[in-house]
C-alpha positions as CSV (number, residue, x, y, z in Angstrom):
1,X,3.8,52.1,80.2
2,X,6.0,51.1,83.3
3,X,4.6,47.0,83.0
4,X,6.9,43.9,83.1
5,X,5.6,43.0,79.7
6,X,7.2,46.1,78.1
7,X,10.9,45.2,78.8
8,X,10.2,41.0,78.5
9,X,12.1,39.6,75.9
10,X,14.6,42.4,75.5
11,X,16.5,40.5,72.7
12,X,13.5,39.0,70.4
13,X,13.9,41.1,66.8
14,X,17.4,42.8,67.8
15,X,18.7,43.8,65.2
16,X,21.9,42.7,65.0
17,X,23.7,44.3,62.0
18,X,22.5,48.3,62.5
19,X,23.5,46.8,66.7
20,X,27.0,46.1,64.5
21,X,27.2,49.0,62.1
22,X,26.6,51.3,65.6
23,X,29.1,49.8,67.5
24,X,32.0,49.5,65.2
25,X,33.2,53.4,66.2
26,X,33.4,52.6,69.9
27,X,36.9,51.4,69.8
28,X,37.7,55.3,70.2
29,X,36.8,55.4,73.9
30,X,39.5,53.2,74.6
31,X,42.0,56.4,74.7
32,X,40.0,58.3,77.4
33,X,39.7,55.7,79.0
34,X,43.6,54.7,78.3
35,X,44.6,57.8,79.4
36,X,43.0,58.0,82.9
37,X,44.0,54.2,83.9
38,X,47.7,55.6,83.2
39,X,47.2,58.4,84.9
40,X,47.8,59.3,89.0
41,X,43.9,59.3,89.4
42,X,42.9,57.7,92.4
43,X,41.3,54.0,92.4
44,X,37.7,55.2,92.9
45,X,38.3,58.1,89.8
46,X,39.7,54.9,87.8
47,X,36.6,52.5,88.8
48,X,33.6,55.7,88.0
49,X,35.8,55.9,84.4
50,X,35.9,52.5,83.7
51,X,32.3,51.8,84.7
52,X,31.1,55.0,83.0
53,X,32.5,53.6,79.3
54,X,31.3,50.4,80.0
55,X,28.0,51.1,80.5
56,X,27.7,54.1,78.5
57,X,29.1,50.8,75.3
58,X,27.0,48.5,76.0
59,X,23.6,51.1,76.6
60,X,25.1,52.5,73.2
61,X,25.5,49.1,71.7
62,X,21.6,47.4,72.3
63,X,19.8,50.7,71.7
64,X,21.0,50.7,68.2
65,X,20.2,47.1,67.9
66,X,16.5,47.4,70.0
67,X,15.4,51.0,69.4
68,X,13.1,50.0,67.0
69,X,10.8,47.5,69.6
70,X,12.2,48.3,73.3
71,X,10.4,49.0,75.7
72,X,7.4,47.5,74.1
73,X,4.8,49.5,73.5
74,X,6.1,52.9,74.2
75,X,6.3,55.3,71.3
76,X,9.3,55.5,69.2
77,X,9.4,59.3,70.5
78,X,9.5,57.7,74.4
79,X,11.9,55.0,72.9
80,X,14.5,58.1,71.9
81,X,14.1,60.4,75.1
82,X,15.2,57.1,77.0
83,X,18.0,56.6,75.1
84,X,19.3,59.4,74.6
85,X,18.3,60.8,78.2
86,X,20.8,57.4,79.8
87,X,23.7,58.0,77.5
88,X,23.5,61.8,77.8
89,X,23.4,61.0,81.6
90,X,26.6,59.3,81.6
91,X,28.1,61.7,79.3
92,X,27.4,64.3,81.8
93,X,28.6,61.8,85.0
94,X,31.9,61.4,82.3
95,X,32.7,65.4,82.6
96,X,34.2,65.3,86.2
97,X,36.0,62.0,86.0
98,X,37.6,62.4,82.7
99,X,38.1,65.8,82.5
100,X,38.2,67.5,79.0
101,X,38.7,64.4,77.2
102,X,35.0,63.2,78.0
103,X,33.8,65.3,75.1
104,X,34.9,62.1,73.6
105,X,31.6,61.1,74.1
106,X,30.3,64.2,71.9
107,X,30.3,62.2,68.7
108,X,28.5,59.1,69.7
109,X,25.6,61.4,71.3
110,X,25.4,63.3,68.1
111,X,25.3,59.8,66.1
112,X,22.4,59.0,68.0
113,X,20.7,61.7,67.1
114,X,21.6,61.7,63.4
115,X,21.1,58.1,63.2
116,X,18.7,56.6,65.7
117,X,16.2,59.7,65.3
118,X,16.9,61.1,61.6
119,X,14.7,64.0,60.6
120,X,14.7,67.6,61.0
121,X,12.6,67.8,64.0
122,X,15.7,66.9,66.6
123,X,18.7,68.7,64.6
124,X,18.8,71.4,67.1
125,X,19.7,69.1,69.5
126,X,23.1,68.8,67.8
127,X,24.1,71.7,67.7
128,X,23.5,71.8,71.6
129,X,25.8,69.2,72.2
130,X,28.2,70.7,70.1
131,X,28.3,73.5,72.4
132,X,27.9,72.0,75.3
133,X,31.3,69.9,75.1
134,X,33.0,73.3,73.9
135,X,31.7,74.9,77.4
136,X,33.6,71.6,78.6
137,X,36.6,72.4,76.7
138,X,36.5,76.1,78.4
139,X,35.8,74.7,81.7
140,X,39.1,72.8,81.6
141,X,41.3,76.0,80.6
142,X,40.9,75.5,76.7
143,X,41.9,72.1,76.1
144,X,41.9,72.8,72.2
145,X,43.8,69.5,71.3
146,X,40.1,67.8,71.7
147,X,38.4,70.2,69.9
148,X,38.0,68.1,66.9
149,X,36.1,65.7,68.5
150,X,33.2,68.8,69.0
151,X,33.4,69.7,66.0
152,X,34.6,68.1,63.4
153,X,33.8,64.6,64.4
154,X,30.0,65.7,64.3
155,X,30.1,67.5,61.2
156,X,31.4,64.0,59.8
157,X,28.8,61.7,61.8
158,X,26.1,64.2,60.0
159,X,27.5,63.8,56.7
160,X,27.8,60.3,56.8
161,X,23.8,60.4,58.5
162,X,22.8,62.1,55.4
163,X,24.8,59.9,52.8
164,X,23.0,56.7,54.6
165,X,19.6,58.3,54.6
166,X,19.8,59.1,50.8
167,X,20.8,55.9,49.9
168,X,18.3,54.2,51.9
169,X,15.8,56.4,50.7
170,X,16.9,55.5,46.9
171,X,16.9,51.6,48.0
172,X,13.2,52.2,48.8
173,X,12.3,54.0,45.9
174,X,14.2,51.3,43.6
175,X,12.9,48.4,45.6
176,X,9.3,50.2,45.0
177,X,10.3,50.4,41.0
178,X,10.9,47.0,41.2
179,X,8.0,46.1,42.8
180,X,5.6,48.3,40.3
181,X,7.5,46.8,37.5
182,X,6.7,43.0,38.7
183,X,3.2,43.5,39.2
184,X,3.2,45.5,35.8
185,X,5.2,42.0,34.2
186,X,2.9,39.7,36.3
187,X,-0.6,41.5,35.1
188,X,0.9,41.2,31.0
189,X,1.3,38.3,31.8
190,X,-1.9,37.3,33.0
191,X,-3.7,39.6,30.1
192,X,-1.6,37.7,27.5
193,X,-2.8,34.3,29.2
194,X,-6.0,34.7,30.0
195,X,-6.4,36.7,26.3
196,X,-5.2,34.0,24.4
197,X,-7.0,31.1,25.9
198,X,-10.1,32.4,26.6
199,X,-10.3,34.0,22.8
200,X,-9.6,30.2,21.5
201,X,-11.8,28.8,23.7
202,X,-14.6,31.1,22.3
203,X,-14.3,30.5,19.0
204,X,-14.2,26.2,19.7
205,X,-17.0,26.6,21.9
206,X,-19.1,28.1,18.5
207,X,-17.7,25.8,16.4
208,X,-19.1,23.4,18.6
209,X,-22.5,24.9,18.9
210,X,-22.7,25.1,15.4
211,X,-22.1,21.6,14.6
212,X,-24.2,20.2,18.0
213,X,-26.7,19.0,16.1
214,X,-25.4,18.1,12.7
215,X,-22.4,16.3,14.1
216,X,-22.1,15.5,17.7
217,X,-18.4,13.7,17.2
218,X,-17.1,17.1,16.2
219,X,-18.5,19.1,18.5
220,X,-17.7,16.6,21.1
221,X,-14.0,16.7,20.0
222,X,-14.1,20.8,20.1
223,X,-15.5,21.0,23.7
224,X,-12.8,18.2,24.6
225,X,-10.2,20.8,23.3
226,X,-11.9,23.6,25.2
227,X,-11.3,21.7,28.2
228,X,-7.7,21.0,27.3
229,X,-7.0,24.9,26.6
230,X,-9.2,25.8,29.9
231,X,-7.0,23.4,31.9
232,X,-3.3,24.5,30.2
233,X,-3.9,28.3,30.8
234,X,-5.1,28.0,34.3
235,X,-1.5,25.9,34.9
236,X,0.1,28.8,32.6
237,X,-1.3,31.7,35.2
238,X,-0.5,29.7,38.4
239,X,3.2,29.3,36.5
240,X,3.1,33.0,35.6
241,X,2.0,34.2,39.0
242,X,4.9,32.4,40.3
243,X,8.0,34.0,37.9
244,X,8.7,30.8,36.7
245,X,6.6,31.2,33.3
246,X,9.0,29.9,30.3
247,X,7.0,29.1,27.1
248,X,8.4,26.8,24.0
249,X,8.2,28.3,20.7
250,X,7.3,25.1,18.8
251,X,4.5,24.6,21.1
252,X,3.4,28.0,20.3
253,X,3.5,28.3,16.6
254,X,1.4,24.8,16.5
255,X,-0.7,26.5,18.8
256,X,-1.1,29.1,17.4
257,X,-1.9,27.6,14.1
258,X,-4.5,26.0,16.2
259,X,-6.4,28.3,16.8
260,X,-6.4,30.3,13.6
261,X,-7.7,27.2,11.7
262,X,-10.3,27.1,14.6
263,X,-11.1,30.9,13.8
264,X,-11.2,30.4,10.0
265,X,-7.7,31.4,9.0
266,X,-5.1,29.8,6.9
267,X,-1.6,29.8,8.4
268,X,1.8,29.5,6.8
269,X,5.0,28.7,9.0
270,X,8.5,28.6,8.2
271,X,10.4,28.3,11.4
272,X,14.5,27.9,12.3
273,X,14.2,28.7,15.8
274,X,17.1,30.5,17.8
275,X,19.3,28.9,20.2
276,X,19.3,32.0,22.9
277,X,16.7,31.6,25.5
278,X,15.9,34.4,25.6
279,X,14.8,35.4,22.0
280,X,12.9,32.4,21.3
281,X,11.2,33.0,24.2
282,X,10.3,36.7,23.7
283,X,9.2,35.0,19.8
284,X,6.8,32.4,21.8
285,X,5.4,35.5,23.6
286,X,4.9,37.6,20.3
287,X,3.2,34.9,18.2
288,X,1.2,34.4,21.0
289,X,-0.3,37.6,21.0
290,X,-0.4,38.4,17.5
291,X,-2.2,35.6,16.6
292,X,-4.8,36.5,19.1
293,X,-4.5,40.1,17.2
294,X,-5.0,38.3,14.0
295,X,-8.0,36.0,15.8
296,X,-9.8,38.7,17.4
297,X,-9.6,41.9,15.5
298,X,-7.8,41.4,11.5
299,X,-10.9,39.6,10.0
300,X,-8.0,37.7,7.9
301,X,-8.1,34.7,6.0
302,X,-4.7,34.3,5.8
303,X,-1.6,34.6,7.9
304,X,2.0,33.9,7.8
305,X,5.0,32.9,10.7
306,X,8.3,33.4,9.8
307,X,11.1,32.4,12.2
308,X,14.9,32.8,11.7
309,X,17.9,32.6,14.3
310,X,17.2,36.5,14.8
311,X,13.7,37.7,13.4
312,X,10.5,36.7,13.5
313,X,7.7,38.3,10.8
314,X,3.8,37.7,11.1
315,X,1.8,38.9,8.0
316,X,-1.8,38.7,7.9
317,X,-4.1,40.2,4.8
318,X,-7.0,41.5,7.4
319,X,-7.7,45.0,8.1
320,X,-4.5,46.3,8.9
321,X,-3.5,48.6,12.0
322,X,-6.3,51.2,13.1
323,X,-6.7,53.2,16.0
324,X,-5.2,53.2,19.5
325,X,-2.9,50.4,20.6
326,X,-4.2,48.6,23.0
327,X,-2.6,45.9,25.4
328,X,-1.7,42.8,23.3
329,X,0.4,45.4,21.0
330,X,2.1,47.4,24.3
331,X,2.7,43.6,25.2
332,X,4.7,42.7,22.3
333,X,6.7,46.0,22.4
334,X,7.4,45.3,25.8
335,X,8.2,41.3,25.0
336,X,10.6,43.3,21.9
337,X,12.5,45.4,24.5
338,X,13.2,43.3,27.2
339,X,15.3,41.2,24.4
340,X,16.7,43.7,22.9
341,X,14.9,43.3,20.0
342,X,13.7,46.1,17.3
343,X,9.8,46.3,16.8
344,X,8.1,47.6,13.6
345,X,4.3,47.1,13.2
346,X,2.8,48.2,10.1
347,X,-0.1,48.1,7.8
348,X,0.8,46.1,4.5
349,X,0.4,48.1,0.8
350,X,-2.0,45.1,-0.4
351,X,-3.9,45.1,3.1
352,X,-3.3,43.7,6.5
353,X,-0.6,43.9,9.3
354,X,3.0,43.8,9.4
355,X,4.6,42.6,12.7
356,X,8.6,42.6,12.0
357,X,11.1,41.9,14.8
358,X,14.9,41.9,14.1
359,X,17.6,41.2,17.2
């Protein structure tokens, strides 16, 4: 434990701003100190009071910046008892030199304990302090006037412990949220990708298969397009995968058109495209993934697009809805929401699906 390596570097991964945030209250030993230098006390009793808040600052000052890493490689538990055991230390050395007015140094050893240490294993220690700078209080004939800074000064430093905690805690819960909501985003994503292109690429790669034989140009020309779709979508997921994904509406509609006729199904479009960002983009996303619906599980022959500055409908005469939703639809609903969009999906009177959003 006691090795040159474990206090090298004593500055590498300070942390500066919890070093700052500590720090900022120990302007108030300045009247302690104030009121000795002022005072008749000899030289020597002016030097131990002036040395004592200096070091007793600057000890204050770096463990709150270095608690976390110094010594290296003790425990955190070694790291506190340290700590806490030098400033209590000098607290103590305070008592005789400053009289009653060193239980100014009450509140900065119960801030250590509420800040540097938080938890309810240690709390006991600050009631202990508490007491201990009353007995100081009662040693110097009841000096009352400081009795504030034993009291009520900790009570505050605990309260203020507690508000920090709680809102750090509800930082790491959000920033967890956050987190779980990106992966969440980042694996629709992919699903909606991958989904897409792999179903088109399918259904050319049969097309080509079937016409091998009878007409090599064609299936030549199908396989060149499963290439093509092979080598958009694996840009599209490294684009996704990075949070930079934007897809174009027009792009998708003709692709999407695409791959119907590839699958066998006649598609209609009538498209005036919105001007927000956002909407057409949360359209791109839902004609993506209906028309792999349509593709994979309507057995339609016919389907329509419909675009306007704030709707988009996609009719199909297949099957209609059945069963469970399953991802492509709880990734349209989601697409629907995050642009504030309304969502209906139906089955039509006459037969097939009904996808209907309205901004």
């Amino acid at each position: 434990m006691f090795n040159a390596e474990a206090f090298a570097r004593p500055f590498k991964g300070f942390a500066f701003i919890e070093c700052a945030y500590g720090s900022i209250w120990l302007g108030f030993l300045v009247f302690p100190l104030w009121y000795l230098l002022a005072s008749d006390a000899p030289a020597a009793t002016k030097t131990a009071g002036a040395s004592i808040t200096l070091a007793f600052a600057l000890i204050y000052s770096f463990g709150f910046g270095a608690i976390g890493y110094f010594p290296r490689g003790w425990t955190a538990r070694h790291r506190f008892w340290v700590f806490f055991g030098l400033l209590s230390g000098l607290a103590v050395g305070a008592v005789p030199v400053f009289g009653a007015s060193a239980v100014s140094f009450v509140t900065f050893l119960v801030a250590v304990v509420a800040f540097v240490h938080p938890g309810p294993r240690l709390l006991w220690l600050i009631p202990v302090i508490c007491a201990l700078g009353c007995g100081v209080l009662l040693l110097y004939g009841g000096a009352w006037e400081f009795l504030s800074l034993t009291v009520f000064s900790p009570v505050l430093v605990v309260v203020v412990s507690w508000v920090t905690q709680a809102e750090r805690k509800r930082n790491d819960l959000q920033a967890a949220l956050d987190l779980a909501n990106q992966r969440e985003k980042i694996a629709s994503d992919v699903h909606d990708l991958l989904g897409h292109s792999l179903t088109v690429m399918k259904l050319k790669a049969e097309v080509a298969a079937r016409y091998l034989d009878r007409d090599p140009d064609v299936a030549r020309k199908e396989m060149q397009a499963v290439a093509e779709i092979a080598k958009r979508g694996l840009a599209e997921v490294r684009v996704s995968v990075a949070q930079q994904l934007g897809l174009d509406l027009p792009t998708e509609i003709d692709l999407a058109r695409d791959a119907l006729a590839s699958a066998g199904v006649r598609c209609d479009v009538a498209v005036h495209a919105p001007e927000e960002k956002k909407l057409a983009q949360a359209f791109a996303w839902i004609v993506r993934e209906a028309a792999t619906n349509v593709i994979r599980h309507a057995q339609a022959e016919r389907c329509t697009i419909e675009v306007t500055p704030r709707s988009l409908r996609i009719s199909d005469d297949g099957q209609g809805v059945h069963g469970p939703e399953g991802h492509g639809i709880e990734g349209i609903r989601r697409r629907a929401t995050e642009a504030g969009a309304r969502l209906s999906i139906e089955a039509r009177p006459k037969g097939g699906t009904l996808v209907e959003v309205q901004a």
